[in-house]
Every structure is written in structure tokens, then in C-alpha cells.
ROTORNU-663055 format. One record per atom (N, C-alpha, C): residue number from 0; atom name; y, x, z. Coordinates in steps of 0.02 Angstrom, whole numbers. Example, Ala and Ser with C-alpha at 12.3 -4.5 7.8 and 13.67 -1.06 7.14 Angstrom:
<nodes>
{0 'N' {-284 660 390}};
{0 'CA' {-225 615 390}};
{0 'C' {-165 660 390}};
{1 'N' {-112 642 354}};
{1 'CA' {-53 684 357}};
{1 'C' {2 645 394}};
</nodes>
This chain:
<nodes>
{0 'N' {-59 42 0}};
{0 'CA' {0 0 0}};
{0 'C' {62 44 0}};
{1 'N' {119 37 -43}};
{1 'CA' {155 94 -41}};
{1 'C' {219 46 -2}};
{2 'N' {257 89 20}};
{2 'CA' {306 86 49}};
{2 'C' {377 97 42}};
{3 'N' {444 61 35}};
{3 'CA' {473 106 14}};
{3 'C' {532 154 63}};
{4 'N' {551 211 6}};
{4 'CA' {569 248 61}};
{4 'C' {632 231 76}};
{5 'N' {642 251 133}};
{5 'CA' {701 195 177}};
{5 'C' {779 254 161}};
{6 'N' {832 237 138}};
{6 'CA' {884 268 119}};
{6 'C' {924 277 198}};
{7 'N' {931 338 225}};
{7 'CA' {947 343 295}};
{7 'C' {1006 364 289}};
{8 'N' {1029 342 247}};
{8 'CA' {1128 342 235}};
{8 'C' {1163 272 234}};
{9 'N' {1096 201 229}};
{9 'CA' {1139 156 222}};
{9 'C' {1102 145 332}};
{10 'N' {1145 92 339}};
{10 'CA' {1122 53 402}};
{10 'C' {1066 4 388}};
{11 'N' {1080 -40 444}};
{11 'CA' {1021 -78 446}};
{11 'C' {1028 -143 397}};
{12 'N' {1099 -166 413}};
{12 'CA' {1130 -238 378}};
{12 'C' {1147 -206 293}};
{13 'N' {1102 -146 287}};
{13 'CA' {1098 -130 191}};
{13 'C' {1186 -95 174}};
{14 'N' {1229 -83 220}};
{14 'CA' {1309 -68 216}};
{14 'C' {1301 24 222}};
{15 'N' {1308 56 192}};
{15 'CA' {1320 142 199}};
{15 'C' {1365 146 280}};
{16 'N' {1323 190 310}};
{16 'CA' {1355 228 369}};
{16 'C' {1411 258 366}};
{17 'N' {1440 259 393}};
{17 'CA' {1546 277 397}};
{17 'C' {1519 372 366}};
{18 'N' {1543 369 334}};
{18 'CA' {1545 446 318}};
{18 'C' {1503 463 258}};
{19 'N' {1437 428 261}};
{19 'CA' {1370 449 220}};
{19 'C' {1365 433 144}};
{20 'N' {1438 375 130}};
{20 'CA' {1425 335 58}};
{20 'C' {1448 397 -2}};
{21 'N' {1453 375 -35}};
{21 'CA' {1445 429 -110}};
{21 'C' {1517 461 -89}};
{22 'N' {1590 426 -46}};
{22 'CA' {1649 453 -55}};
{22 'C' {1664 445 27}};
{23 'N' {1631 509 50}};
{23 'CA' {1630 489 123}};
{23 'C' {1697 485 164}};
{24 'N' {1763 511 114}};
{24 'CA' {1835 512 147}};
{24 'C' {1868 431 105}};
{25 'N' {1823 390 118}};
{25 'CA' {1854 336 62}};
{25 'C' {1893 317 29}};
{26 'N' {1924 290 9}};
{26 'CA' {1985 263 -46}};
{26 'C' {2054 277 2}};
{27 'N' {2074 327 -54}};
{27 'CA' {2123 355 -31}};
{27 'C' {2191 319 -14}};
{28 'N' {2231 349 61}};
{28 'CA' {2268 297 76}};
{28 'C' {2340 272 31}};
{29 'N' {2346 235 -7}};
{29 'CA' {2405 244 -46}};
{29 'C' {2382 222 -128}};
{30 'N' {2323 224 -146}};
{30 'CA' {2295 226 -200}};
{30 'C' {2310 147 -215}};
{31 'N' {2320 142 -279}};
{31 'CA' {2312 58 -292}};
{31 'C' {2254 69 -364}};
{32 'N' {2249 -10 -359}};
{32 'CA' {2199 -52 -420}};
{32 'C' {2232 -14 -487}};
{33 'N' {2179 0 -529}};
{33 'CA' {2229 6 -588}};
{33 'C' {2246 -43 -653}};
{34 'N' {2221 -81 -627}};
{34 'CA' {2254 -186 -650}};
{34 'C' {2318 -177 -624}};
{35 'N' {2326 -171 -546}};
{35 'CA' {2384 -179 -512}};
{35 'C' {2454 -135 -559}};
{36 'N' {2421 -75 -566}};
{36 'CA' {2461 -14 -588}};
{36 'C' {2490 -33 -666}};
{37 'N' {2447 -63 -706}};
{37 'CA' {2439 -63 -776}};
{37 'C' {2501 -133 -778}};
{38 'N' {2512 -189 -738}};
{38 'CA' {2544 -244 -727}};
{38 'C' {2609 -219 -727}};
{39 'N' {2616 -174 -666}};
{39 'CA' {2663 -148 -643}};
{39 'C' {2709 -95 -720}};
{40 'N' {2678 -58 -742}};
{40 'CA' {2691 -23 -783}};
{40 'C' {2730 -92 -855}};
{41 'N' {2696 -158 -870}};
{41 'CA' {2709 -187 -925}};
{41 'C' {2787 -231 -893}};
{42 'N' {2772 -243 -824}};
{42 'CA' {2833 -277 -801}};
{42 'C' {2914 -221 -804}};
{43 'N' {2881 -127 -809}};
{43 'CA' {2948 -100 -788}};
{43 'C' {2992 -118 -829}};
{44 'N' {3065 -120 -789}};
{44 'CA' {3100 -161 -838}};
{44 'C' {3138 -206 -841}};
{45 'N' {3088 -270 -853}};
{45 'CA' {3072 -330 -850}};
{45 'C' {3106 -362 -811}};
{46 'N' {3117 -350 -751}};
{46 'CA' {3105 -389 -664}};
{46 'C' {3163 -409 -684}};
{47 'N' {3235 -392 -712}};
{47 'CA' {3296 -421 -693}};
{47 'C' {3302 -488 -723}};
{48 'N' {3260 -481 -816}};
{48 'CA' {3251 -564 -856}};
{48 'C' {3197 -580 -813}};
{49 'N' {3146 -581 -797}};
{49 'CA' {3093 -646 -772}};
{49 'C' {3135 -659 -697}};
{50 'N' {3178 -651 -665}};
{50 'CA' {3211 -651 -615}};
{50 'C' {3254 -709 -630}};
{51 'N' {3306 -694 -678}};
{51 'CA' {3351 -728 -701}};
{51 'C' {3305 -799 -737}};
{52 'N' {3239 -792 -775}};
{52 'CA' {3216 -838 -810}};
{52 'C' {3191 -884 -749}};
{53 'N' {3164 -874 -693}};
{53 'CA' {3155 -885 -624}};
{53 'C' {3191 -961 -642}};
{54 'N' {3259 -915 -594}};
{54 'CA' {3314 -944 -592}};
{54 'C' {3327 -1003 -624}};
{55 'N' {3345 -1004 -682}};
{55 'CA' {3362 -1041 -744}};
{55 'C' {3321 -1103 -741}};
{56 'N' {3250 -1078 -725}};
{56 'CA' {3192 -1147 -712}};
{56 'C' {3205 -1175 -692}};
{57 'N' {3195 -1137 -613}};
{57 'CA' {3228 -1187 -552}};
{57 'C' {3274 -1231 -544}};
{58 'N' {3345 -1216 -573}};
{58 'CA' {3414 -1221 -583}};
{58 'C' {3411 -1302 -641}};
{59 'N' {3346 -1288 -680}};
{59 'CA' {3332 -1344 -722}};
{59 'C' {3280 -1405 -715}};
{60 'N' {3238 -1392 -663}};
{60 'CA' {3227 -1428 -614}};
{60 'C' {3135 -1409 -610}};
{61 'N' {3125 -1359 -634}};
{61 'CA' {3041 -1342 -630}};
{61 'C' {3040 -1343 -555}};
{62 'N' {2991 -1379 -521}};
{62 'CA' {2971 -1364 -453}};
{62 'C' {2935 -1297 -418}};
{63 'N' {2898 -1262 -459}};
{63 'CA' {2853 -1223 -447}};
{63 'C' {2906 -1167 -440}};
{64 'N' {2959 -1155 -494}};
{64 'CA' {2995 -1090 -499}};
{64 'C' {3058 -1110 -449}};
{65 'N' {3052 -1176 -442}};
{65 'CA' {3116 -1179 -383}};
{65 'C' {3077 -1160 -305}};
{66 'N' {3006 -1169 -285}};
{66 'CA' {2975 -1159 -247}};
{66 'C' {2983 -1058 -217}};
{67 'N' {2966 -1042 -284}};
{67 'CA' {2952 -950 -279}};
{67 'C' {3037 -941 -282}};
{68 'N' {3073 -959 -313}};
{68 'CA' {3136 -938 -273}};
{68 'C' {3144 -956 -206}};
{69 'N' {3150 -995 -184}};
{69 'CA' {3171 -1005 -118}};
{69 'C' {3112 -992 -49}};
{70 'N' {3048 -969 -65}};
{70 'CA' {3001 -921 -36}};
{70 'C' {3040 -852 -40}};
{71 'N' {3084 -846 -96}};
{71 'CA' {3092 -758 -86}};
{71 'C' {3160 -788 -59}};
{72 'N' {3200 -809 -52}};
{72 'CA' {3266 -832 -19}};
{72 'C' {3247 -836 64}};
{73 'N' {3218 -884 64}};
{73 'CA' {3199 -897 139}};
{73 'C' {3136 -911 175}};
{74 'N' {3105 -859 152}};
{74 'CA' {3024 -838 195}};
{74 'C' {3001 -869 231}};
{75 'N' {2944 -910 215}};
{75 'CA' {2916 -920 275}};
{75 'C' {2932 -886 341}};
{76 'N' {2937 -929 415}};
{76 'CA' {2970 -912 466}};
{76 'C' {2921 -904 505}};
{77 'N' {2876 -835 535}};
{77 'CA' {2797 -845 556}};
{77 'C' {2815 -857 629}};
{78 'N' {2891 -827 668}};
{78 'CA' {2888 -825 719}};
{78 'C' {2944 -847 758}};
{79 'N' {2971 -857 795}};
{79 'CA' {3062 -870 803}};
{79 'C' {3098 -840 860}};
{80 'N' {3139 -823 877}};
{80 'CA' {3151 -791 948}};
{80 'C' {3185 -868 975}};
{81 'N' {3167 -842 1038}};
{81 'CA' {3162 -902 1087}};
{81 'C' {3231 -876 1146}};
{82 'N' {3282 -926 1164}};
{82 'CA' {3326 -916 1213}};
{82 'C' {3348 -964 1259}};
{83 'N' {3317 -941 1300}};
{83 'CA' {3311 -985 1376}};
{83 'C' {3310 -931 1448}};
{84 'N' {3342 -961 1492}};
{84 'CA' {3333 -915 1565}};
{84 'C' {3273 -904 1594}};
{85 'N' {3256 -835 1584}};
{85 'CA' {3203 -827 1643}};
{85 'C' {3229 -774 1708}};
{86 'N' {3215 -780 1769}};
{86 'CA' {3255 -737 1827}};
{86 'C' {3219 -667 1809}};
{87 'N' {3278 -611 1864}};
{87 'CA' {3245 -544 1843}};
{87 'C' {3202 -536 1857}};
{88 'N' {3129 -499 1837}};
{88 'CA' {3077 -482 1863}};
{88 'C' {3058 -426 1907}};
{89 'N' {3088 -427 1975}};
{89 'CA' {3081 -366 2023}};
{89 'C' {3042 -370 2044}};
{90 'N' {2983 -431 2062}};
{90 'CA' {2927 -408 2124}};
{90 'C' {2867 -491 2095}};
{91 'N' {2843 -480 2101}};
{91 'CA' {2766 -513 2099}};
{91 'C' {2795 -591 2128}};
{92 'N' {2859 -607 2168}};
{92 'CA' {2888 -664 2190}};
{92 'C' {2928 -701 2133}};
{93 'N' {2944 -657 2086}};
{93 'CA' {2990 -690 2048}};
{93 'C' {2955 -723 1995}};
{94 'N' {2881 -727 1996}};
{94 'CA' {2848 -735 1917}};
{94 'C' {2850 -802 1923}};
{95 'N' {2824 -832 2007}};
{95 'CA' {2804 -894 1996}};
{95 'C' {2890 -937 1973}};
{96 'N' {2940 -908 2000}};
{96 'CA' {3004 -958 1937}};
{96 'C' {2996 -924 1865}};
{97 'N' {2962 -867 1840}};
{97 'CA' {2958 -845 1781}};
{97 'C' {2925 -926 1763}};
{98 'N' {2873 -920 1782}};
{98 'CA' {2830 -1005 1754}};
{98 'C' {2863 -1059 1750}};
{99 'N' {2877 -1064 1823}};
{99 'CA' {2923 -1151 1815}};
{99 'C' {2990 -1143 1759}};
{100 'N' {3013 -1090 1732}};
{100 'CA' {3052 -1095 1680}};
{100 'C' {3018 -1126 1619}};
{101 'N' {2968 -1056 1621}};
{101 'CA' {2918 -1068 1534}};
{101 'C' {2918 -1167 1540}};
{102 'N' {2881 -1192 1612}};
{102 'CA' {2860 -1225 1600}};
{102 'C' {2902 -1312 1591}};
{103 'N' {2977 -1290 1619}};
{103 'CA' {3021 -1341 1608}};
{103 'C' {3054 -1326 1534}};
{104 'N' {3055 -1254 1497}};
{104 'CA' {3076 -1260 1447}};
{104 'C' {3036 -1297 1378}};
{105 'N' {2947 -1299 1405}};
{105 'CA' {2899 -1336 1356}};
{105 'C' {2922 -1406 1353}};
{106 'N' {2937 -1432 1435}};
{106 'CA' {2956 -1502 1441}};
{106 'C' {3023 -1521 1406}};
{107 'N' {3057 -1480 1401}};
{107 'CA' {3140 -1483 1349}};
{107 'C' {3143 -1502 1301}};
{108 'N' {3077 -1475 1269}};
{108 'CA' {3053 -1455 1210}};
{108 'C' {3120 -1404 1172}};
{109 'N' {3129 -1350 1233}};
{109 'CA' {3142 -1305 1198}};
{109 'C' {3107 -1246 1158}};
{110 'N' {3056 -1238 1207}};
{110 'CA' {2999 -1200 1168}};
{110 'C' {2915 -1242 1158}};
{111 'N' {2893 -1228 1110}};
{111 'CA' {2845 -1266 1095}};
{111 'C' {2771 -1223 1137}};
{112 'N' {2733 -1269 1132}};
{112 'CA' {2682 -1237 1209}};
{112 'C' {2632 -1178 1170}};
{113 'N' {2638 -1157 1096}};
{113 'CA' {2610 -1115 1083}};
{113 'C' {2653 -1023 1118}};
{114 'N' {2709 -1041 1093}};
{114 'CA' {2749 -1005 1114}};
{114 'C' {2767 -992 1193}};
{115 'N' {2766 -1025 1235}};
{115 'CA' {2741 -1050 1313}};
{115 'C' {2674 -1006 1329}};
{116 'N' {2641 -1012 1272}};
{116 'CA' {2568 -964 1309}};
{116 'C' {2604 -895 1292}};
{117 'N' {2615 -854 1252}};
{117 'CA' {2647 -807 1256}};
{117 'C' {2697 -786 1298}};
{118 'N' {2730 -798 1319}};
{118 'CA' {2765 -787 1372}};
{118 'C' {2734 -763 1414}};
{119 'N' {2682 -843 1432}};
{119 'CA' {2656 -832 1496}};
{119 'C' {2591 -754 1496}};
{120 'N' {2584 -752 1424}};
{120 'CA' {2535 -688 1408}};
{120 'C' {2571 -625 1428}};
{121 'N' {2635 -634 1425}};
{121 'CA' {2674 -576 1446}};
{121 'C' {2707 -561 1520}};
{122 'N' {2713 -615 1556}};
{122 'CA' {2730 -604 1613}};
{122 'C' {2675 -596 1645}};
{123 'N' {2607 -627 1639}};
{123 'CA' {2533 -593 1642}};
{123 'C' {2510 -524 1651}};
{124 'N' {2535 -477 1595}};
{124 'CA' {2541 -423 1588}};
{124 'C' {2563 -399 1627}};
{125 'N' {2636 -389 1660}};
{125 'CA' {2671 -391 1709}};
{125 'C' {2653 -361 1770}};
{126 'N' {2608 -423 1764}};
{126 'CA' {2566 -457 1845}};
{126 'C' {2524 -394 1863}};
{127 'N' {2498 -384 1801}};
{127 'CA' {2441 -349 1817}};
{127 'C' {2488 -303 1834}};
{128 'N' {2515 -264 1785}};
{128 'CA' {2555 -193 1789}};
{128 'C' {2581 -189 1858}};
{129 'N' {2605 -235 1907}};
{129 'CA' {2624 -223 1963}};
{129 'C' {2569 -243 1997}};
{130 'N' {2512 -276 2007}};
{130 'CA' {2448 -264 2042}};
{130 'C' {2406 -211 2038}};
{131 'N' {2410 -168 2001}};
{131 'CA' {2388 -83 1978}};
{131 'C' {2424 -49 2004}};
{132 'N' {2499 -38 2008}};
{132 'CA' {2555 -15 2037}};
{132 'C' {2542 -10 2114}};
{133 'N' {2514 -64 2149}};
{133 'CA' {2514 -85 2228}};
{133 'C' {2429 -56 2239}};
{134 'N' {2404 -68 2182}};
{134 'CA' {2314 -32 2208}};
{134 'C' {2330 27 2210}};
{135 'N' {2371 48 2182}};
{135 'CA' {2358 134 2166}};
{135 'C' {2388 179 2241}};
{136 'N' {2453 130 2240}};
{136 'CA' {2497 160 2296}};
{136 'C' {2446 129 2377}};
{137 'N' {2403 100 2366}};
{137 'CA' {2363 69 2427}};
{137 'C' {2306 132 2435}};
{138 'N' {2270 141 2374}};
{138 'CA' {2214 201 2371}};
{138 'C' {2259 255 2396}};
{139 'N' {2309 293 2373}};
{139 'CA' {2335 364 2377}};
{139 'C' {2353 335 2476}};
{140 'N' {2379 280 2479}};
{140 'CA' {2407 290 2566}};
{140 'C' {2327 307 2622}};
{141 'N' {2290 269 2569}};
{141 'CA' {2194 280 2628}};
{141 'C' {2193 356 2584}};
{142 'N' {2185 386 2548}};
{142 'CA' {2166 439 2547}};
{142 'C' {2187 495 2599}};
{143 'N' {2264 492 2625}};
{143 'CA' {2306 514 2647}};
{143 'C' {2271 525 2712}};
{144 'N' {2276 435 2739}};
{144 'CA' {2240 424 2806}};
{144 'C' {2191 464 2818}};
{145 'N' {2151 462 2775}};
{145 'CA' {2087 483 2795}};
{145 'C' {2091 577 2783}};
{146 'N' {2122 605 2750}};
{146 'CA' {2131 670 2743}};
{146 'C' {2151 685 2817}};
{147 'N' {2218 652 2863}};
{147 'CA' {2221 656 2912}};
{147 'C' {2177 640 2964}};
{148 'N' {2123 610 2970}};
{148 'CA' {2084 576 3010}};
{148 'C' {2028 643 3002}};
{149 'N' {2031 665 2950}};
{149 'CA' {1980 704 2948}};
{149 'C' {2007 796 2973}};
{150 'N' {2060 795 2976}};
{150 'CA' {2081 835 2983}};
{150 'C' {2081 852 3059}};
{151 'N' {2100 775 3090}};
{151 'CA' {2104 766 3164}};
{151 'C' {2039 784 3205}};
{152 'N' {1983 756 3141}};
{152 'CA' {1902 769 3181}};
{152 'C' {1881 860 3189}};
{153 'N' {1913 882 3124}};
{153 'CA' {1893 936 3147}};
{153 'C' {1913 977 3192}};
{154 'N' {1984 953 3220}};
{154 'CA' {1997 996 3274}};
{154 'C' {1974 964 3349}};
{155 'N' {1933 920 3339}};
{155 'CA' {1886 910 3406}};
{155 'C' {1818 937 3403}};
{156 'N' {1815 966 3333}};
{156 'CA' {1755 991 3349}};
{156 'C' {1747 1074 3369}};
</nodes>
């Protein structure tokens, strides 16, 4: 019964191992398609009439070319900055009004509650960063203790 022989450059899911495939430094960073390139090359030029021809569509009432103008005018908006009071953040006391802000500004409907979890993802962060802050300075004060405690034993012995 023959067998076949097993290629110990690809993995298991049949995908080449990071390094092992025919171009083990892969596709170089910066490189493009050369469709992409060949496009690019027939448009040089070009861009200022199909710009203006754009235009002209739109201006004449094509929907599609009035659409791609005003996508490149005014972009989709993925994110928005948000302005509302939150108090300063000096101590692990101030978070819980950090919240009751987030959480009267959802009720405003000044900020919408997706945006509300972020926040709260960030004053989270925070939290921790000053609960690490207080472990650390809690470990170094017992290490201390105990360097002294031990220090104390040996001079009773």
C-alpha cells in the first residue's frame, strides 16, 4: 500500500509554514497587483477630465456619480468626537461620577450607548492602571516589612 509522502513545509490545515513556502520573505511590503499598476499607468493623466466628467454627471442629475462625489466630499463618518463633562480623574473615587456622567449623557441622548461602552472601556483601563499602581506599591511596602523583620530576627539570633 503506498503512501504518500507528507510535504513537511506545508502544516496540517494543507497552508505552507511561515517561512517554508517557495518565497519565504513574502510579498514584498509596498509591491502592488500589476492590473492595479497597468490601470494606474492608462488613467496617468486622465484624473483631472474623469473628475470634471464626475462632476458634470452629477451636476446633471446621474445618481451614482452624484453618490461618488459626495463620498469623496464627505466620507463616510466611522466615528465622532463626543463633548460632555466628565470630573478629573485623580483617584479610583472619581470613576464612579466618571459613570453616572457616561451614563446620564446615554439618557440625553447625547451619546449613543455604543459609544458609552467605550468610554466606559476606557475609564476601565484606568481602573486597572491604578489597581496595579496600589498592588505594586502594597508588594514593595511587605517586601520592605519583611526585609526588616528579617533583619530584626537575625539579630536575636
Amino acid at each position: 500500500m503506498a503512501t504518500k509522502k507528507q510535504n513537511r513545509s506545508r502544516a496540517a490545515n494543507g497552508r505552507f509554514a511561515q517561512g517554508k513556502s517557495g518565497n519565504p520573505a513574502g510579498r514584498p511590503k509596498g509591491s502592488r497587483n500589476k492590473t492595479t499598476l497597468a490601470a494606474q499607468a492608462l488613467l496617468e493623466g486622465q484624473a483631472e477630465k474623469l473628475t470634471q466628467k464626475a462632476i458634470d454627471r452629477a451636476l446633471d442629475g446621474d445618481s451614482v456619480a452624484l453618490r461618488l462625489c459626495m463620498e469623496r466630499i464627505v466620507p463616510i463618518q466611522r466615528e465622532r468626537t463626543i463633548q460632555f463633562d466628565l470630573p478629573k480623574l485623580d483617584g479610583l473615587r472619581d470613576l464612579t461620577e466618571a459613570f453616572r456622567n457616561i451614563l446620564a449623557a446615554v439618557a440625553e441622548g447625547i451619546v449613543a450607548p455604543v459609544e458609552a461602552e467605550k468610554l466606559a472601556s476606557i475609564i476601565q483601563v484606568y481602573r486597572d492602571t491604578i489597581h496595579s499602581e496600589e498592588l505594586e506599591q502594597r508588594v514593595e511596602k511587605l517586601e520592605q516589612q519583611e526585609d526588616e523583620v528579617l533583619k530584626a530576627f537575625r539579630k536575636w539570633q
